[in-house]
N, C-alpha and C positions, 0 to 999 in steps of 0.2 A: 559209490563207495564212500563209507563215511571215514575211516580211520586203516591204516595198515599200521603192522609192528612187528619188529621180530624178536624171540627169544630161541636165543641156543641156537640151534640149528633151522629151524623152523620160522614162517613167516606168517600174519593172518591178517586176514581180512574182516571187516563188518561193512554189512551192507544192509539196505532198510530201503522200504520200499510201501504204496498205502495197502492196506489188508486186500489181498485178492487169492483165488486157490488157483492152485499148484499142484503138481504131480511130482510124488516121490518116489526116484526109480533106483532102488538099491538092490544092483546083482537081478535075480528073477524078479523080484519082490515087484510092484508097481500099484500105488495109492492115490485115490486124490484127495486131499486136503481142501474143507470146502470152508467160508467163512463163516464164523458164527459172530452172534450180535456183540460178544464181548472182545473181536479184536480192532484193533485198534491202527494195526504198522503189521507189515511180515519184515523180519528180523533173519538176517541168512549171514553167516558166518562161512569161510573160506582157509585151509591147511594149504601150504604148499613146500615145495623147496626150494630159498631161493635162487639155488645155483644152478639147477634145472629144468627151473620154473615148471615142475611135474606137480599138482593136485594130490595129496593126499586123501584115500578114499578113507572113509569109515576112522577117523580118528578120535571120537568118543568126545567132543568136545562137547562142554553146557555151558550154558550164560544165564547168568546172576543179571537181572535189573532192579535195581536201587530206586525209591525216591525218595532221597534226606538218608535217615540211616534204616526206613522201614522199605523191608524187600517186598517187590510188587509182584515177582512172577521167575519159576525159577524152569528152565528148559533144557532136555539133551537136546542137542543136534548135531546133523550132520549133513552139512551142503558143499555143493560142486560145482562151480559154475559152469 
């Protein structure tokens, strides 16, 4: 885990890890995510609460990556550890 923080109520995580596929299991739903030639890092973000340290599912969260002030790549997600 690279960084935790909290705002409001709310606590988050980033986490980063080198490009490998993954399965995405939301509710019935179930994917796999396979690597293509342009990744680079898998990038997995975390919701929770930190009072009782409960995971928030499906909180619509995206992340913005920057480099300088031109944006490289712009993502929803939503992960759980």
């Amino acid at each position: 885990m690279s960084e935790m923080a909290k705002q409001g109520d709310y606590a988050f995580g980033l986490m980063y890890s080198y490009a490998h596929r993954f399965w995405n299991i939301n509710g019935d739903s179930v994917s796999l995510t396979e690597i293509t030639d342009e990744d680079d890092v898998h990038l997995m973000a975390s919701v929770w609460d930190p009072e009782t340290m409960t995971v928030l599912p499906d909180t619509g969260l995206s992340a913005e990556i920057y480099q300088g002030d031109s944006l490289v790549t712009q993502e929803g997600c939503v992960e759980s550890p």
